[in-house]
C-alpha angles and dihedrals in degrees: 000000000000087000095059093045089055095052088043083056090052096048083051104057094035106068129105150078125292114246086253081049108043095040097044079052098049091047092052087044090053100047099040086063092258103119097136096062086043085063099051088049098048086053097048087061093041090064108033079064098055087046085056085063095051098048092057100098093188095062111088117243089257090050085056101054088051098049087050092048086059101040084053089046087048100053089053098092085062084059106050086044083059097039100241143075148265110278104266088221079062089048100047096041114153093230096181095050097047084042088057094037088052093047089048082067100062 
């Protein structure tokens, strides 16, 4: 059972685009009037990066919440293409709690 879980984890914190795929997508979203669907997607990555984070048991929880802070920094030039801004429930993340929750998983 453990061994599954541990898979399902994986798939889990493995998902996403690459930055040229992301970026080459974002840009056909934008300029084929679908915006909108450029920022759910941006987000999407954006947060399956932080959850990557997350995921990495041998970071500290400090080294976590830096990583997350520049990943969030990083992803806002996705953000100011598009004319909005990061998700404040990604920038106030508690990094720490969902760290320890995730942990508690295992």
């Amino acid at each position: 059972m453990s061994n599954d879980l541990e898979k399902m984890k994986l798939k889990i914190c493995n998902r996403g685009l690459t930055n040229a795929q992301l970026s080459k997508r974002v840009l056909e979203l934008k300029y084929t009037g679908q915006g909108d669907e450029a920022k759910k997607l941006v987000d999407q990555n954006l947060m399956l990066d932080v959850f990557n984070f997350i995921c990495d048991k041998e970071a500290s929880i400090e080294q976590t919440k830096e990583k997350v802070g520049k990943v969030v920094t990083w992803y806002e030039k996705y953000y100011k293409i598009l004319g909005s801004e990061a998700p404040n429930e990604l920038k106030e993340i508690n990094v720490g709690k969902v760290v320890e929750e995730y942990k508690s998983m295992a």
